[in-house]
C-alpha positions as CSV (number, residue, x, y, z in Angstrom):
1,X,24.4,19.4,12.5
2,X,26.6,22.2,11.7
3,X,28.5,21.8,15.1
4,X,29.3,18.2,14.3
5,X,30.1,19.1,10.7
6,X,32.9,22.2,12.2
7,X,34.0,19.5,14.7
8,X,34.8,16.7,12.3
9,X,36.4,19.3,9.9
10,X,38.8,19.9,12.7
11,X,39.3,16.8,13.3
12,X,40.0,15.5,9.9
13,X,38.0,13.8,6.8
14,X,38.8,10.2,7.9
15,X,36.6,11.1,11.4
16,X,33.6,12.0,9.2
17,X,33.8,8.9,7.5
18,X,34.2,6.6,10.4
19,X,30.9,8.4,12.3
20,X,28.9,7.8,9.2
21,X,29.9,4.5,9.2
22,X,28.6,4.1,13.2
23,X,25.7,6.3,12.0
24,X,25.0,4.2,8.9
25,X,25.3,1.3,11.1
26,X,23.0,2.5,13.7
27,X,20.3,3.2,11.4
28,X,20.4,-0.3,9.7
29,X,20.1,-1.7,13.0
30,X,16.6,0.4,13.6
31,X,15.1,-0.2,9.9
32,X,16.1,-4.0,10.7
33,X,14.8,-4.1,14.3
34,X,11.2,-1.9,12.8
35,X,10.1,-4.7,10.7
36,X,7.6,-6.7,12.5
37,X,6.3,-10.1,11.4
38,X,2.7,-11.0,12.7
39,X,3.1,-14.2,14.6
40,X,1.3,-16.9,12.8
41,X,-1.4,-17.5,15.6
42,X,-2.4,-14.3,14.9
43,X,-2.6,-14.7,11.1
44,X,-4.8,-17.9,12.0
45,X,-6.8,-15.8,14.1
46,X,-7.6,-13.2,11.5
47,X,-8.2,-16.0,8.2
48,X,-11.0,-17.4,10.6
49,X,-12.3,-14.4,11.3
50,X,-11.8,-14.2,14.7
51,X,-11.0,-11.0,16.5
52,X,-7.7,-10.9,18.1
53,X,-6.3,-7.6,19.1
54,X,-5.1,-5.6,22.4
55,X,-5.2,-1.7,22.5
56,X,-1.4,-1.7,23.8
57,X,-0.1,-3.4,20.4
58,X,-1.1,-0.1,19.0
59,X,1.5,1.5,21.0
60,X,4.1,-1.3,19.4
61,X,3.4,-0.2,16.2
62,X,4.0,3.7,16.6
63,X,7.4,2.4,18.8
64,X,8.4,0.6,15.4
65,X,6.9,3.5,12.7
66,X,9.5,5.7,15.3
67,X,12.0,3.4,14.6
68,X,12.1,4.1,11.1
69,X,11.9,7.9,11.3
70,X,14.7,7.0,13.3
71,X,16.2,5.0,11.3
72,X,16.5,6.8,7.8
73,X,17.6,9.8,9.9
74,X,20.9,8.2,11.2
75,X,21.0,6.3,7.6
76,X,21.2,10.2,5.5
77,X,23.4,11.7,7.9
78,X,25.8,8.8,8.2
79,X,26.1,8.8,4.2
80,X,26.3,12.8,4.7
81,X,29.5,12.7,6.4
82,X,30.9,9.6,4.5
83,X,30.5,11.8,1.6
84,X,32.0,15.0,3.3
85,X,34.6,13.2,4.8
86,X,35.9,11.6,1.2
87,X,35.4,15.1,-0.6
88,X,36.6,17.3,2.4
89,X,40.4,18.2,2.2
90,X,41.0,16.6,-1.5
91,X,41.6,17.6,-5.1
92,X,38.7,15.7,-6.2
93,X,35.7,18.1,-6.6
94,X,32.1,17.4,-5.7
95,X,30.3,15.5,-8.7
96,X,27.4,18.3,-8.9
97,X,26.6,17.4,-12.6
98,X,26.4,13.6,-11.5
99,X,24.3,14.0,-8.5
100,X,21.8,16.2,-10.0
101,X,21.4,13.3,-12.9
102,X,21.0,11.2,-9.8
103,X,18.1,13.4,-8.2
104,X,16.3,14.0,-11.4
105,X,16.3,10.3,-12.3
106,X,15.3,9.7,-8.6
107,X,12.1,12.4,-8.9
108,X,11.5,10.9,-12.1
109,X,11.0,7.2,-11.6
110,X,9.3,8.4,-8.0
111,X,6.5,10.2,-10.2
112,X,6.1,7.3,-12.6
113,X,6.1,4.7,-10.0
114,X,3.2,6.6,-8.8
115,X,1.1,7.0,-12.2
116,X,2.5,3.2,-12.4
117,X,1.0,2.2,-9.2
118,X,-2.7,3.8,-9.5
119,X,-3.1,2.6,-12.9
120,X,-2.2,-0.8,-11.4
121,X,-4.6,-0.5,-8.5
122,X,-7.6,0.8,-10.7
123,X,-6.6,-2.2,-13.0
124,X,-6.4,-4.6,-9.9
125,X,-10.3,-3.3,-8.9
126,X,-11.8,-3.4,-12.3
127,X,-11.0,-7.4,-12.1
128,X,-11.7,-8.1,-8.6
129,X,-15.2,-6.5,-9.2
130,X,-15.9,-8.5,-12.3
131,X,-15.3,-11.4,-10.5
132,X,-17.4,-10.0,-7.7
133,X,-20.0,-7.1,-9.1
134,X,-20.7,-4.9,-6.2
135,X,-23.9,-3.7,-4.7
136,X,-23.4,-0.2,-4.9
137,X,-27.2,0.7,-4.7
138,X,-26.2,-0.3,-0.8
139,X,-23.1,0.7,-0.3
140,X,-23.0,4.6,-0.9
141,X,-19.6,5.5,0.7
142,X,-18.3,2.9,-1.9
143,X,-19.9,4.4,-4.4
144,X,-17.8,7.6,-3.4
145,X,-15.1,6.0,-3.1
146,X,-14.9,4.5,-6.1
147,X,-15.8,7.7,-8.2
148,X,-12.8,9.4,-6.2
149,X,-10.3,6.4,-7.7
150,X,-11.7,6.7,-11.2
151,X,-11.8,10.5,-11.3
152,X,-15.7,10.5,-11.9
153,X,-16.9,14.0,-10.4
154,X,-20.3,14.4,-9.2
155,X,-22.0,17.4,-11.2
156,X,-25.3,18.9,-10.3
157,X,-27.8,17.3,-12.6
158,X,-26.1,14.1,-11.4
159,X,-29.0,11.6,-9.2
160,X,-28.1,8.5,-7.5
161,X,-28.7,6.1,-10.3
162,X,-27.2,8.5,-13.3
163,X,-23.9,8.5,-10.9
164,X,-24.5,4.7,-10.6
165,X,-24.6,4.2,-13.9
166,X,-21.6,5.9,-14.4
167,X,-19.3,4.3,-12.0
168,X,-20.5,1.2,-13.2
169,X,-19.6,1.9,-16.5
170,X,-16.1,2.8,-15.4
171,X,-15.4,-0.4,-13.8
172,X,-17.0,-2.6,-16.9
173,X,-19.7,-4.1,-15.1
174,X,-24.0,-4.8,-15.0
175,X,-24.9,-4.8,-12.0
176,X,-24.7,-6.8,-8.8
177,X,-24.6,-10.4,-9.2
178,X,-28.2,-11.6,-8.6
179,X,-28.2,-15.0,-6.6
180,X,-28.2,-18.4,-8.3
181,X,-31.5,-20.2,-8.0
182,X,-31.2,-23.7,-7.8
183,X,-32.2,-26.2,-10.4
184,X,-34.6,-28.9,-9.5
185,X,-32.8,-32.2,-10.1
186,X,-34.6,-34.7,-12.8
187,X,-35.8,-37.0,-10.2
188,X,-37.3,-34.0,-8.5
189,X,-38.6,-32.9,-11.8
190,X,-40.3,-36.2,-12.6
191,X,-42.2,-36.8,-9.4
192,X,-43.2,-33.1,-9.1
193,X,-47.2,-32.8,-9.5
194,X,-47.7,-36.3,-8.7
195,X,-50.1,-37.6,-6.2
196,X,-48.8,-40.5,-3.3
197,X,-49.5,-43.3,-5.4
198,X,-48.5,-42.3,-8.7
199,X,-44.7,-41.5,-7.4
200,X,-44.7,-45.2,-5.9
201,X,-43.4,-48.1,-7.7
């Protein structure tokens, strides 16, 4: 990098701009050609629950997550020498007082997208689960996992159900749903108890 940064300052500010430009370019092309769309007999596949999957589309999908890496490389440097070439050589000094704004405001809406996030995600699983109380007395790993997103720790004197209790607490529900028994119809009702010829007409 520091090579190519001596060579283009020999060469002049208008060469650092034009190869970030190509570089730019190059790494749009790799973020563009990364984004992989499911075709839709796969999507059909998985909504019925069938199981459609090759080992070697596993190797597609670390080709494309290289593709970003990549990608977002070529996309930083490019805009690295775009910036040295149109600061390089002028009057017009760097803009540290701006760019620092710039990476504060960056870190800061970074660390409250991510407060923002969890809080919509714990949100998101306290509804699901009222629609659809969980078994947890089954499902122990869940149980964990759920006391890990909810920040419950597990202390000593903790057993099974006083965690239990306590996770279910956090999300605002009972218990799991018990199932629905049916109700016997009115006619059902009606003839129940009768002999052979007393439910004849």
């Amino acid at each position: 990098m520091l090579s190519l940064l001596a060579l283009l300052e020999a060469e002049g500010p208008s060469d650092a701009v034009g190869v970030g430009l190509v570089l730019a370019s190059v790494g749009g092309f790799l973020l563009a050609n990364s984004i992989v769309f499911r075709h839709p007999r796969t999507l059909l596949a998985e909504f019925f629950g069938e199981k459609r999957g090759k080992l070697t589309s596993i190797r597609g999908y670390i080709f494309h997550r290289l593709q970003i890496h990549l990608g977002f490389l070529f996309l930083l440097i490019g805009f690295g020498l775009q910036v040295f070439g149109h600061y390089h050589g002028t009057n017009t000094s760097f803009p540290v007082s701006w760019v620092g704004a710039v990476l504060f405001a960056v870190v800061a809406l970074e660390v409250s997208g991510w407060w923002l996030s969890h809080a919509l995600f714990r949100r998101y699983v306290r509804e699901y689960f009222h629609e659809h109380p969980p078994n947890l007395e089954s499902d122990m790993a869940l149980l964990r996992e759920l006391g890990e997103l909810f920040g419950i720790p597990a202390t000593g004197d903790d057993t099974v159900q006083s965690y239990l209790q306590r996770v279910r607490s956090k999300l605002g529900v009972s218990g799991a749903r018990r199932p629905e028994v049916p109700t016997p119809s009115v006619e059902t009702s009606e003839f129940r108890g009768m002999g052979p010829e007393e439910g004849l007409v």
